[in-house]
N, CA, C and O atoms as a Tinker XYZ file with bonds, in Angstrom:
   392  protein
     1  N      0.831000   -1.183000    0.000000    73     2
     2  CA     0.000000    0.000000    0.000000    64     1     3
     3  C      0.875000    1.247000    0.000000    63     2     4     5
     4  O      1.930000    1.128000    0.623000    81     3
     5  N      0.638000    2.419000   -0.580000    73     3     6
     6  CA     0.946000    3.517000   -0.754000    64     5     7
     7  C      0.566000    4.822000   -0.051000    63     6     8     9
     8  O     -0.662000    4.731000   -0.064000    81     7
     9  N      0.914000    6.221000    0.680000    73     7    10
    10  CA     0.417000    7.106000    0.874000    64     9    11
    11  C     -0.022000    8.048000   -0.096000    63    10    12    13
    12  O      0.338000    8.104000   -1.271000    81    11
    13  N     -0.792000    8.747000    0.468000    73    11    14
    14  CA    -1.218000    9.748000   -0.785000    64    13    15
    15  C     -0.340000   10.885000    0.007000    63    14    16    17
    16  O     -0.316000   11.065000    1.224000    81    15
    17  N      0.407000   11.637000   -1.054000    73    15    18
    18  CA     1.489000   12.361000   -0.956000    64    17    19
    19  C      0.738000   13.778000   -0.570000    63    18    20    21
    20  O      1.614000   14.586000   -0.262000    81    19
    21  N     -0.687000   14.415000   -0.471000    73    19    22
    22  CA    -1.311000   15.688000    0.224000    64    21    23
    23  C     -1.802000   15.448000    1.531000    63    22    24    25
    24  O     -1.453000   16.127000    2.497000    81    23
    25  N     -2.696000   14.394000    1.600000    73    23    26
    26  CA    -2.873000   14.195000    2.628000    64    25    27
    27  C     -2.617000   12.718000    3.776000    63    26    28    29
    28  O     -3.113000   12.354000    4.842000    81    27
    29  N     -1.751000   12.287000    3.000000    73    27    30
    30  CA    -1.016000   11.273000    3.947000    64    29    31
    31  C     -1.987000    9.825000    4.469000    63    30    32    33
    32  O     -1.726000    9.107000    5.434000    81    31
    33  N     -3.376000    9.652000    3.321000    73    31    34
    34  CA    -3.951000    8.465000    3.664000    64    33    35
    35  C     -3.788000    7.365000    2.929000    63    34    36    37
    36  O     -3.971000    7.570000    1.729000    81    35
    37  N     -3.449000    6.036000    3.278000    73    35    38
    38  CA    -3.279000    4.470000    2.544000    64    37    39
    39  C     -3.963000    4.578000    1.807000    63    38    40    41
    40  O     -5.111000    4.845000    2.163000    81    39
    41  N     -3.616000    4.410000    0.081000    73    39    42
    42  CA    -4.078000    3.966000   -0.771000    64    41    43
    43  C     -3.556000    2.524000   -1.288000    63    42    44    45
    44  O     -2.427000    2.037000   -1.349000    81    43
    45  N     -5.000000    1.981000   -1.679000    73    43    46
    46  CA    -4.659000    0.366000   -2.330000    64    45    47
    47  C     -4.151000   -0.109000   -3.480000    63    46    48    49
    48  O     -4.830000    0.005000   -4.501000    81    47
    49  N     -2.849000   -0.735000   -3.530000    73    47    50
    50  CA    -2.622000   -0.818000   -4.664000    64    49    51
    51  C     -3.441000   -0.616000   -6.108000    63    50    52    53
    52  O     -3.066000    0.019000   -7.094000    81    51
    53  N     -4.710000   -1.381000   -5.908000    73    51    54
    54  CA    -5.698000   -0.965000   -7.104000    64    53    55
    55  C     -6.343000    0.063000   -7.296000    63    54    56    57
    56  O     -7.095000    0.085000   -8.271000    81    55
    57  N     -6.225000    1.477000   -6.237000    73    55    58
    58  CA    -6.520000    2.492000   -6.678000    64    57    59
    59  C     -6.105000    3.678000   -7.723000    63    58    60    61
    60  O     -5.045000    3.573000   -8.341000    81    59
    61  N     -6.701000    4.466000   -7.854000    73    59    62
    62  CA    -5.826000    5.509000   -8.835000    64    61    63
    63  C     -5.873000    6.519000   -8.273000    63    62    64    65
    64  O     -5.173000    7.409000   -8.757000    81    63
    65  N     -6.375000    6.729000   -7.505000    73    63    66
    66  CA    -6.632000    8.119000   -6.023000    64    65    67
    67  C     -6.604000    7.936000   -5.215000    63    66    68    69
    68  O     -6.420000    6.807000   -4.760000    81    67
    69  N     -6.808000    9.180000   -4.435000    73    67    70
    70  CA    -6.876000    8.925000   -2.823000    64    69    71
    71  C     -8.759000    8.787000   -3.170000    63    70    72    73
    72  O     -9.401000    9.102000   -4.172000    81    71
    73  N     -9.246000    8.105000   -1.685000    73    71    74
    74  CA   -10.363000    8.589000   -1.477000    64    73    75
    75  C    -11.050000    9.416000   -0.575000    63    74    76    77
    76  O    -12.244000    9.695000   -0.463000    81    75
    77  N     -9.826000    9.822000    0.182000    73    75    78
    78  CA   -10.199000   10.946000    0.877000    64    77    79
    79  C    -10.007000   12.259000    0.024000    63    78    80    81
    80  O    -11.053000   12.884000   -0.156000    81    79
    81  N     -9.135000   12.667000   -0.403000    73    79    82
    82  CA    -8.665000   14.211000   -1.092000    64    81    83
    83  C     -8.721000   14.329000   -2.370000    63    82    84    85
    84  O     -8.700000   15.392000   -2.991000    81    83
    85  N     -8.826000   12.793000   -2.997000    73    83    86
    86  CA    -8.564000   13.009000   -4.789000    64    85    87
    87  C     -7.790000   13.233000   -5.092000    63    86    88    89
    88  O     -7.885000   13.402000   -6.307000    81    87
    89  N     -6.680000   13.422000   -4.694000    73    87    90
    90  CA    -5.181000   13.125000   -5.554000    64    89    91
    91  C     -4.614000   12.099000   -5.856000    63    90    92    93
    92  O     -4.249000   11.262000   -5.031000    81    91
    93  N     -4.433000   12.001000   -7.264000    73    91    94
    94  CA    -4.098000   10.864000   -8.212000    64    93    95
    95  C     -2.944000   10.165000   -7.157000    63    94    96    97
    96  O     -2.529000   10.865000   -6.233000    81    95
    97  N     -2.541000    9.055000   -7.287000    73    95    98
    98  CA    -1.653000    8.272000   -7.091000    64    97    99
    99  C     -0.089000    8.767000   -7.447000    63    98   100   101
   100  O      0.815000    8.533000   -6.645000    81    99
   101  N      0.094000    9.279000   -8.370000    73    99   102
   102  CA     1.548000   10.129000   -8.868000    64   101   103
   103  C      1.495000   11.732000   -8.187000    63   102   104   105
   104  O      2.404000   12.561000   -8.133000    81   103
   105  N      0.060000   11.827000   -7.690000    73   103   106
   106  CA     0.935000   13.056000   -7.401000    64   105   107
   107  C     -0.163000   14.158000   -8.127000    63   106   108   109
   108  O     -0.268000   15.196000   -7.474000    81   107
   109  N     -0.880000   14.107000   -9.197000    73   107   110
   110  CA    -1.152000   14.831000   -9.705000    64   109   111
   111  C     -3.056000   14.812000   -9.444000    63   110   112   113
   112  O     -3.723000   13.805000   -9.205000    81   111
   113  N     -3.427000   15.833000   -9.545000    73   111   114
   114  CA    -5.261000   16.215000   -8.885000    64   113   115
   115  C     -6.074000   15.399000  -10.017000    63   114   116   117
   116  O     -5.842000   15.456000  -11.224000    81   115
   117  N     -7.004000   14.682000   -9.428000    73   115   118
   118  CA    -7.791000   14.288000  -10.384000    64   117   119
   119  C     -9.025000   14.578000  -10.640000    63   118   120   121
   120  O    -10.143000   14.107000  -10.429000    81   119
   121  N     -8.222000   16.077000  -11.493000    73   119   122
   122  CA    -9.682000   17.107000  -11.813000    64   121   123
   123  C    -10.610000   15.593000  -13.112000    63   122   124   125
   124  O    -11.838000   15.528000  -13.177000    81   123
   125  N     -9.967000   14.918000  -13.684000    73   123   126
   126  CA   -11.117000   14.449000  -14.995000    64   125   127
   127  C    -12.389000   13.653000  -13.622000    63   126   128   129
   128  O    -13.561000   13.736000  -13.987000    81   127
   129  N    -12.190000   13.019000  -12.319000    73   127   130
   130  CA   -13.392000   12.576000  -11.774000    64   129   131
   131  C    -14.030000   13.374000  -11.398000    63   130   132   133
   132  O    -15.238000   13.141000  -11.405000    81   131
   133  N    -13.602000   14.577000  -10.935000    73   131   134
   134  CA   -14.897000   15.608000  -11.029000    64   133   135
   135  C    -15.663000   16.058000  -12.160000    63   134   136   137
   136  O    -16.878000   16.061000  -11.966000    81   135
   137  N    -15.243000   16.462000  -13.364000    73   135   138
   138  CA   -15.828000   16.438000  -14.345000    64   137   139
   139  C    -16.723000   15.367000  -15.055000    63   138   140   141
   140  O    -17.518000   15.866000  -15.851000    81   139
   141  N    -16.769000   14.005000  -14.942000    73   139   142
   142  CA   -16.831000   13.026000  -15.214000    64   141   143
   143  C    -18.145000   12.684000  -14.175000    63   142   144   145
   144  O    -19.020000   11.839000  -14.366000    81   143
   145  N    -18.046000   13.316000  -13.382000    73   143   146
   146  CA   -18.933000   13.711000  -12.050000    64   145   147
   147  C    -20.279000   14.269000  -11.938000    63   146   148   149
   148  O    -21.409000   13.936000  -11.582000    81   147
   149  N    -19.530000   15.445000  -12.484000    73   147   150
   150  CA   -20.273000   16.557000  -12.915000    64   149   151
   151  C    -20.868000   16.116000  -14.039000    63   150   152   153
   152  O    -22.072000   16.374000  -14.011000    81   151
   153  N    -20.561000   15.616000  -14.914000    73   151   154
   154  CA   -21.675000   14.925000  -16.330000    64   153   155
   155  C    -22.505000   13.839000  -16.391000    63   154   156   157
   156  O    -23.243000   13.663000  -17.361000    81   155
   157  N    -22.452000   12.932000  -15.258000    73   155   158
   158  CA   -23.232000   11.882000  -14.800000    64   157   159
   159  C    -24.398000   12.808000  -13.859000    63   158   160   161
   160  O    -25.564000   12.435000  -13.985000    81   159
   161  N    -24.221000   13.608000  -13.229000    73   159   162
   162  CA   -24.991000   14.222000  -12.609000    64   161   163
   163  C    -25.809000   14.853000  -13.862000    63   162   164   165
   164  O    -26.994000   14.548000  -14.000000    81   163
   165  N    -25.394000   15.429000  -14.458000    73   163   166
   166  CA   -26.070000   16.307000  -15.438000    64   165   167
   167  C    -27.213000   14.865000  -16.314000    63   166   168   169
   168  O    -28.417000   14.925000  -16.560000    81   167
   169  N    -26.460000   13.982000  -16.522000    73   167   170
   170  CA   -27.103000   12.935000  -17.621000    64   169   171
   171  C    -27.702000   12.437000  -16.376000    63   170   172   173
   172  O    -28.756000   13.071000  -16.337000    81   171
   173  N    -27.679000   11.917000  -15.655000    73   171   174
   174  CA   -28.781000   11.004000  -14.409000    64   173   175
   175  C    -29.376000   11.822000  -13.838000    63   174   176   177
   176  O    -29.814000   11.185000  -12.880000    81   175
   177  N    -29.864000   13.237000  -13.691000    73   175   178
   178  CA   -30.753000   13.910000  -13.169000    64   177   179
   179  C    -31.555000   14.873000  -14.566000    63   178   180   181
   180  O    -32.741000   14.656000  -14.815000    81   179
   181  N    -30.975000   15.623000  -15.158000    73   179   182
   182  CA   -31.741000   16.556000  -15.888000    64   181   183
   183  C    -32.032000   15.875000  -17.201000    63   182   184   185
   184  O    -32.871000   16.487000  -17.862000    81   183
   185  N    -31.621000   14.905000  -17.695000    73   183   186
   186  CA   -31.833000   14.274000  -19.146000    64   185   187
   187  C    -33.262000   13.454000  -19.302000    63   186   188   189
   188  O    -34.094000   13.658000  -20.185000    81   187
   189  N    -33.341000   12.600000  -18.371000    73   187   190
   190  CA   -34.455000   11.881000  -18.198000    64   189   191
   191  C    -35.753000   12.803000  -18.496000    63   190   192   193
   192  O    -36.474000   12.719000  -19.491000    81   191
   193  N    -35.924000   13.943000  -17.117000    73   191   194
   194  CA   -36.772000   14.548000  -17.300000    64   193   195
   195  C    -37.084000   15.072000  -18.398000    63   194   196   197
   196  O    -38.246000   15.034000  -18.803000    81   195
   197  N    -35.924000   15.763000  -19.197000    73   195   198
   198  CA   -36.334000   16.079000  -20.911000    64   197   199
   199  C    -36.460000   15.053000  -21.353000    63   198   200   201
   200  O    -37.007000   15.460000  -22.378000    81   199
   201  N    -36.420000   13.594000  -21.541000    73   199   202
   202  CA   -36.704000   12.385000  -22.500000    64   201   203
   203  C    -38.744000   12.489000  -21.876000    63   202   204   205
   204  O    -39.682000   12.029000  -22.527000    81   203
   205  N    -38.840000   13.090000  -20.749000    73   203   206
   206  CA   -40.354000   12.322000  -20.240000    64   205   207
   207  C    -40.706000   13.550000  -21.009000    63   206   208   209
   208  O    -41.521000   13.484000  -21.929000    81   207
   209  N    -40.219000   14.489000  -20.725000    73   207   210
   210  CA   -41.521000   16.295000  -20.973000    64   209   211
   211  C    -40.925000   16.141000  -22.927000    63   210   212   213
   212  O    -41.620000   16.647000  -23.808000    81   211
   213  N    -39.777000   15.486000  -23.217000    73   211   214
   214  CA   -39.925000   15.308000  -24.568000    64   213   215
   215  C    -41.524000   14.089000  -25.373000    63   214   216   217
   216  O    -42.199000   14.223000  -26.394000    81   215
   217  N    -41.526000   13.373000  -24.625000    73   215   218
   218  CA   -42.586000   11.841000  -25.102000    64   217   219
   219  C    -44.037000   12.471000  -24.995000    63   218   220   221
   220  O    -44.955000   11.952000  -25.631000    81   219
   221  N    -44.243000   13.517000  -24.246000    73   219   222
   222  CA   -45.964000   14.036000  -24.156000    64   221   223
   223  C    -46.534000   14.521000  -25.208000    63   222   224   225
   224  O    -47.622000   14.157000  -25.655000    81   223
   225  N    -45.541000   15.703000  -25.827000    73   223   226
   226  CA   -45.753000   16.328000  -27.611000    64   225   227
   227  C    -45.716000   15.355000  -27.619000    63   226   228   229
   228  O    -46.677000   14.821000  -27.065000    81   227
   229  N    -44.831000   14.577000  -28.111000    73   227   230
   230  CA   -44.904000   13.546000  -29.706000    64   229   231
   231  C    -46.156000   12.675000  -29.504000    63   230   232   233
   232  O    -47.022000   12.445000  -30.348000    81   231
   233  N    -46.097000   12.219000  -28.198000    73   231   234
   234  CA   -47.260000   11.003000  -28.418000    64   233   235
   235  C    -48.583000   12.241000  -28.320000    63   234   236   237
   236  O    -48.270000   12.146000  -29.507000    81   235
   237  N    -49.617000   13.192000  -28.141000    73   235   238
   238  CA   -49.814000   13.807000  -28.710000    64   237   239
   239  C    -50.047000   14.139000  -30.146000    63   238   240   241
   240  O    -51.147000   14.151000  -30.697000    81   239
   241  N    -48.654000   14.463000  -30.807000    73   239   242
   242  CA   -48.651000   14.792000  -32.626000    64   241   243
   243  C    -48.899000   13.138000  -33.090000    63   242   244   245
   244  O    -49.274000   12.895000  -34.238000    81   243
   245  N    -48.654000   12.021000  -32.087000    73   243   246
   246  CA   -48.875000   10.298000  -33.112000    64   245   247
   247  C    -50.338000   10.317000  -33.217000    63   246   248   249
   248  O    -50.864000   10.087000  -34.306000    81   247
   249  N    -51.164000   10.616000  -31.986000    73   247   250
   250  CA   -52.792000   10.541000  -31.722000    64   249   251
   251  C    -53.751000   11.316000  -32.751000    63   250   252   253
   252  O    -54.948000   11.154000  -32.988000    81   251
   253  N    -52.810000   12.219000  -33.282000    73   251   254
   254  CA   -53.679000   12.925000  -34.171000    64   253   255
   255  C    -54.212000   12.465000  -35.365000    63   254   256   257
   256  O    -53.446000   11.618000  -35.823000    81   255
   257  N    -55.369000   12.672000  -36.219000    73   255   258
   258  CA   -55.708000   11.617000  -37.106000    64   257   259
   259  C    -54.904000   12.665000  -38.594000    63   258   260   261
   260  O    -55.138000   12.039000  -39.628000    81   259
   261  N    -54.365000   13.542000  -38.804000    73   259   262
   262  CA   -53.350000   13.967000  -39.906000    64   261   263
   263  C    -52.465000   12.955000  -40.211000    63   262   264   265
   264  O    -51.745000   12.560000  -39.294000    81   263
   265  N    -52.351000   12.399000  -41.407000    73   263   266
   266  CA   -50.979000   11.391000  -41.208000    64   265   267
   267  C    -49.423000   12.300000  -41.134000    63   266   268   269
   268  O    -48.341000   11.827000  -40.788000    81   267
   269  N    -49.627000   13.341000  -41.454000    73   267   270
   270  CA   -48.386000   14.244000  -41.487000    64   269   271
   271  C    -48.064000   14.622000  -40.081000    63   270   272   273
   272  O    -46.866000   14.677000  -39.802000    81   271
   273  N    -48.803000   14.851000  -39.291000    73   271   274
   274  CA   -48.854000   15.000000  -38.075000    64   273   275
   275  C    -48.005000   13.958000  -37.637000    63   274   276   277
   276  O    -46.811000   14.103000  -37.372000    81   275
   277  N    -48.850000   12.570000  -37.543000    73   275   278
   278  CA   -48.686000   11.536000  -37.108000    64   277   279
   279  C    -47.589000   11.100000  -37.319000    63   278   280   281
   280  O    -46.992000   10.506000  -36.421000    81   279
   281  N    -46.866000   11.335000  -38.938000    73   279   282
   282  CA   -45.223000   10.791000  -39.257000    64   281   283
   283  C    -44.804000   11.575000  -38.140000    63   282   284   285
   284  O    -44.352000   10.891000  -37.222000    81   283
   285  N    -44.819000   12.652000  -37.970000    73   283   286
   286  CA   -43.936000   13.872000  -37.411000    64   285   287
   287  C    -44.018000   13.355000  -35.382000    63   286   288   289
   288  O    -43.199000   13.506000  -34.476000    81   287
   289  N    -44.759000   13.028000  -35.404000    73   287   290
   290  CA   -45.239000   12.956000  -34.116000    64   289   291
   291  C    -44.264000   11.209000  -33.710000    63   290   292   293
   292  O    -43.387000   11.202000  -32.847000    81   291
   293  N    -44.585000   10.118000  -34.374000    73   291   294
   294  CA   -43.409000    8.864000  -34.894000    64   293   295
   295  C    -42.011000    9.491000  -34.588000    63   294   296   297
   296  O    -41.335000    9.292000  -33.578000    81   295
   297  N    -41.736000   10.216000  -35.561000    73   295   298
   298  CA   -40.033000   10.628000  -35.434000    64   297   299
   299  C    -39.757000   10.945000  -34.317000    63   298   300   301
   300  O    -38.810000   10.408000  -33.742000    81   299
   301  N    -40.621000   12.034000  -33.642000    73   299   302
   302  CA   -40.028000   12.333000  -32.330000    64   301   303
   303  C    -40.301000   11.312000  -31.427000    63   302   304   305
   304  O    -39.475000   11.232000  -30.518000    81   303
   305  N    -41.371000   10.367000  -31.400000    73   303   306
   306  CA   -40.713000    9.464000  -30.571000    64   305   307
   307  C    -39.700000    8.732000  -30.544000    63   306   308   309
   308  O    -39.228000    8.348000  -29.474000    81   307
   309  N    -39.031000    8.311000  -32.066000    73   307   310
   310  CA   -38.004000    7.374000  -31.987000    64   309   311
   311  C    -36.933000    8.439000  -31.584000    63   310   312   313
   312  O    -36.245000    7.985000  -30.670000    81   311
   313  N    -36.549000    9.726000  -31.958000    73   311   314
   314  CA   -35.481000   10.359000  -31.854000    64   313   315
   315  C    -35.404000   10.376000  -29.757000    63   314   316   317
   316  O    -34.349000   10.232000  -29.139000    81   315
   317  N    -36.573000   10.552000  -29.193000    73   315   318
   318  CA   -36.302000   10.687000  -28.226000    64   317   319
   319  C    -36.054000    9.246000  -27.618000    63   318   320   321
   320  O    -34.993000    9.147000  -27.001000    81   319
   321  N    -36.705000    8.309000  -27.671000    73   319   322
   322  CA   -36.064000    6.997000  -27.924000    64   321   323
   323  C    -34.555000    6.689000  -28.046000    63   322   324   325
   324  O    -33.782000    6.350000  -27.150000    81   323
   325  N    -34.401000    6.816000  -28.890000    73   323   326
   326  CA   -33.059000    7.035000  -29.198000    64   325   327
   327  C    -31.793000    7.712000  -28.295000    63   326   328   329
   328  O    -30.686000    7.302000  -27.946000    81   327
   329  N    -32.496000    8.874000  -28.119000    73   327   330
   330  CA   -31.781000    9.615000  -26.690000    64   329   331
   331  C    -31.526000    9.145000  -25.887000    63   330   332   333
   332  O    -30.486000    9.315000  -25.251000    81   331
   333  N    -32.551000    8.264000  -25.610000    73   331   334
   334  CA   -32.630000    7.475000  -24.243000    64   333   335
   335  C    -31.896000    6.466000  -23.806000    63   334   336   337
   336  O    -31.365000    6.290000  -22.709000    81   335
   337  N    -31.919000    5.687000  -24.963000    73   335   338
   338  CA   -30.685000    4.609000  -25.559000    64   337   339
   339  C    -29.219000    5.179000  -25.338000    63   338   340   341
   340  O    -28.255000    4.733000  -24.715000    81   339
   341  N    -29.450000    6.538000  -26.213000    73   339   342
   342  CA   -27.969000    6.949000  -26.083000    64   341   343
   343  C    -27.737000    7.303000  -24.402000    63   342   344   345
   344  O    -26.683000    6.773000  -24.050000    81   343
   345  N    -28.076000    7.677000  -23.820000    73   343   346
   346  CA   -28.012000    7.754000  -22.228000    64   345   347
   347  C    -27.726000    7.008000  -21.813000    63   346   348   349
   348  O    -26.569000    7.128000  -21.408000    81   347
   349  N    -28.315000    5.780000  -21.547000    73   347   350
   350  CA   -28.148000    4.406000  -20.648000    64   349   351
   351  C    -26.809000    4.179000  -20.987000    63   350   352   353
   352  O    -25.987000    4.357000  -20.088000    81   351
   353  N    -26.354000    3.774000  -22.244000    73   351   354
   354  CA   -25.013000    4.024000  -22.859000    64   353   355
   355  C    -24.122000    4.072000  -21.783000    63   354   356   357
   356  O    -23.449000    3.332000  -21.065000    81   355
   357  N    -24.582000    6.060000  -22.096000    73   355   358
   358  CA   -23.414000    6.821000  -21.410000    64   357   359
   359  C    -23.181000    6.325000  -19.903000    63   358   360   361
   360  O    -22.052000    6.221000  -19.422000    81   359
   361  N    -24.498000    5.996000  -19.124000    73   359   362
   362  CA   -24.899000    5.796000  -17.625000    64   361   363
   363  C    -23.785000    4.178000  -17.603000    63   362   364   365
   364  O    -23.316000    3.835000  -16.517000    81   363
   365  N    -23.529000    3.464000  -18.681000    73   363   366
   366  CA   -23.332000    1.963000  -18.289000    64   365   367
   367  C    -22.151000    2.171000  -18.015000    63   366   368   369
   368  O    -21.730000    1.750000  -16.938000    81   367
   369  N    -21.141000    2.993000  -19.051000    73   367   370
   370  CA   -19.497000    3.546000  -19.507000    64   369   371
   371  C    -18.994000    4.496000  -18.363000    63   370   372   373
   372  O    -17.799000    4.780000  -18.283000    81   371
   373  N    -19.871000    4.954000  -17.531000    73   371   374
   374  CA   -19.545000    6.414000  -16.721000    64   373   375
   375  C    -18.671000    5.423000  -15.615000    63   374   376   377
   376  O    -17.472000    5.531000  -15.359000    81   375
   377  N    -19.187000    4.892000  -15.307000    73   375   378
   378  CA   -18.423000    4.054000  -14.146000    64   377   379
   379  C    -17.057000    4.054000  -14.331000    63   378   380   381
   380  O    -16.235000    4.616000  -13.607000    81   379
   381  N    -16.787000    3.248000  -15.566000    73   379   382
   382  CA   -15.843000    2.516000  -16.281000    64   381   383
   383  C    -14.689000    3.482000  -16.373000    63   382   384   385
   384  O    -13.568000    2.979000  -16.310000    81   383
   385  N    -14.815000    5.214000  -16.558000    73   383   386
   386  CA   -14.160000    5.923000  -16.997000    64   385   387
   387  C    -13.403000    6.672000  -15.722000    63   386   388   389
   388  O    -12.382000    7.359000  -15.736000    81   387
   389  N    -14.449000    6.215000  -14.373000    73   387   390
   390  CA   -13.881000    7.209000  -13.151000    64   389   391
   391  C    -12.576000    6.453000  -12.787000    63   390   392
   392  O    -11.843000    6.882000  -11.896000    81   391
């Protein structure tokens, strides 16, 4: 086991930080887990809610009996669909990257 060179707590060989202070293992701050942090927060709290207040229009523009409507009203569900997909994604990888 190793000290962390700011604040002087055992780190485990398999770490890459401290977990008390966040300083990398060499020595150097590990501003990318705050950021990395900060964007999981952003994608696991505020995204969702735009995927739900996105699905009310569209399903809405699908119900309508216009078929032009209705294509239009389709797309945005798959696009937001899609979003959503792309999220979980990001939510599965976020771990992986801290």
């Amino acid at each position: 086991m190793a000290t962390c060179q700011k604040c002087g707590t055992e780190i485990s060989d398999n770490e890459k930080y401290c977990l008390k202070c966040g300083e990398m293992d060499n020595g150097r701050s590990y501003l990318i887990a705050n950021i990395i942090t900060i964007a999981a927060i952003i994608i696991g709290f505020i995204i969702p809610f735009v995927f739900i207040v996105a699905l009310i229009p569209a399903a809405y523009l699908y119900t309508r009996p216009v078929n032009s409507v209705k294509q239009r009203g389709k797309l945005y569900i798959i696009v937001a669909l899609l979003l959503f997909v792309i999220m979980l994604i990001v939510w599965s990888f976020i771990d992986h990257l801290i």
